[in-house]
C-alpha positions as CSV (number, residue, x, y, z in Angstrom):
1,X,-10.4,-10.3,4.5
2,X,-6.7,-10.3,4.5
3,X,-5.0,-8.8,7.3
4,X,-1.0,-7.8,7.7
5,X,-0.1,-10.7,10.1
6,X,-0.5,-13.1,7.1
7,X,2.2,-11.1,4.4
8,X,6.0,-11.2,5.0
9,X,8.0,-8.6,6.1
10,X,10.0,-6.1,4.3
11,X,13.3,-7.7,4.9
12,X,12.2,-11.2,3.5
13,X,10.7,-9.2,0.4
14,X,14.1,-7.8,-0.5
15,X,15.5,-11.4,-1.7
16,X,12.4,-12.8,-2.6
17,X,8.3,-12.9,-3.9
18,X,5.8,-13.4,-1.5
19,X,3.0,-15.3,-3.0
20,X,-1.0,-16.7,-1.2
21,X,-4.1,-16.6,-2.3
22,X,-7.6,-15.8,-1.1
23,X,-11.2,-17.3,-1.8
24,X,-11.0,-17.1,-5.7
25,X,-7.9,-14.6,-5.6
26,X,-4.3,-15.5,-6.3
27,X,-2.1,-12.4,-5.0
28,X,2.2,-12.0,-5.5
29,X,4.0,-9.2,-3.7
30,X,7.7,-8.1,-4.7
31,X,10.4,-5.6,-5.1
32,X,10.5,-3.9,-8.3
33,X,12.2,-1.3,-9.8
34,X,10.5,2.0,-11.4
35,X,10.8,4.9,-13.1
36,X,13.5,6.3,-15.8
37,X,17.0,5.8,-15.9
38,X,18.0,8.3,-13.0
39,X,15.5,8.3,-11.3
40,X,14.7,5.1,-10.6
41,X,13.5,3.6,-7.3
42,X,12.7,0.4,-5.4
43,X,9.1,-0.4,-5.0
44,X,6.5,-2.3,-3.9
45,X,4.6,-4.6,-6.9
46,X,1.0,-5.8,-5.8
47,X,-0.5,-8.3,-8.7
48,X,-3.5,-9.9,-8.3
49,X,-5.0,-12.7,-10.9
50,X,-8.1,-14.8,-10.6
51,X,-7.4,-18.9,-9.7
52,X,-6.8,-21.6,-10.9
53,X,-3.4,-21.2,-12.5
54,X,0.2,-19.7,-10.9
55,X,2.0,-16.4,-11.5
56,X,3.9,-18.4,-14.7
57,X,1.4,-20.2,-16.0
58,X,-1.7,-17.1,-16.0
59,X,-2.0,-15.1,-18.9
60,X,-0.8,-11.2,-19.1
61,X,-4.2,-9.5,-19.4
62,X,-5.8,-11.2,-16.3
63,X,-3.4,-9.6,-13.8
64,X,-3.7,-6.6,-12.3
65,X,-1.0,-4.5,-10.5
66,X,-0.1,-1.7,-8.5
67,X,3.0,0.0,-7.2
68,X,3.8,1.5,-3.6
69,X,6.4,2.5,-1.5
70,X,8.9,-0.3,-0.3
71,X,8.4,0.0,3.1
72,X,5.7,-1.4,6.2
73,X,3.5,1.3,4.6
74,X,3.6,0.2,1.7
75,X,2.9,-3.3,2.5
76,X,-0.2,-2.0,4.4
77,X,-1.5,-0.1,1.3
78,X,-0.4,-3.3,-1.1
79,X,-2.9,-5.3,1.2
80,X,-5.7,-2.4,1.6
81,X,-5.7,-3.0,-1.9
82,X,-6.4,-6.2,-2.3
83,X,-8.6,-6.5,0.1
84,X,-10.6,-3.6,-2.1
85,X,-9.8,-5.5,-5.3
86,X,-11.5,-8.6,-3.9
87,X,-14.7,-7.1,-3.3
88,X,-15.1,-5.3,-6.6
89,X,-14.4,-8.5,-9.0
90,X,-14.1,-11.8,-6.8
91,X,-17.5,-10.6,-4.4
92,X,-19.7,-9.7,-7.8
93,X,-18.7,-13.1,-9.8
């Protein structure tokens, strides 16, 4: 299971990816922008893909994302995540 004293903090995720992976599991986190014009805001992206390959090198339709806030809460949901990703399609395979 990961736990938070394994991801960077938020000031090291403002210049730069965070990437690790986990028993079958390759993970990335990073600052992102969303929404429209306007009303665009910084966020937290969570992708997961399955091993072997990197980020680069794995195709489009094997990862998975999610957004959240840009903040410690965020990185705690980003991780609750994963942790809940894990067990749903790395546990069953």
């Amino acid at each position: 299971m990961l736990e938070r004293t394994g991801f960077m903090p938020i000031p090291y995720l403002k210049k730069t990816s965070y990437t690790g992976s986990y028993q079958g599991m390759r993970f990335k986190m990073e600052k992102a922008r969303s929404g429209d014009g306007e009303s665009e805001k910084d966020v937290l992206r969570v992708t997961h893909w399955p091993e072997p390959f990197g980020y680069d090198a794995t195709k489009e339709e094997l990862k998975t994302r999610m957004d959240t806030s840009f903040d410690e809460e965020g990185i705690r949901k980003g991780i609750d995540w994963l942790n809940k990703e894990y067990g749903e399609r790395y546990l069953a395979e």
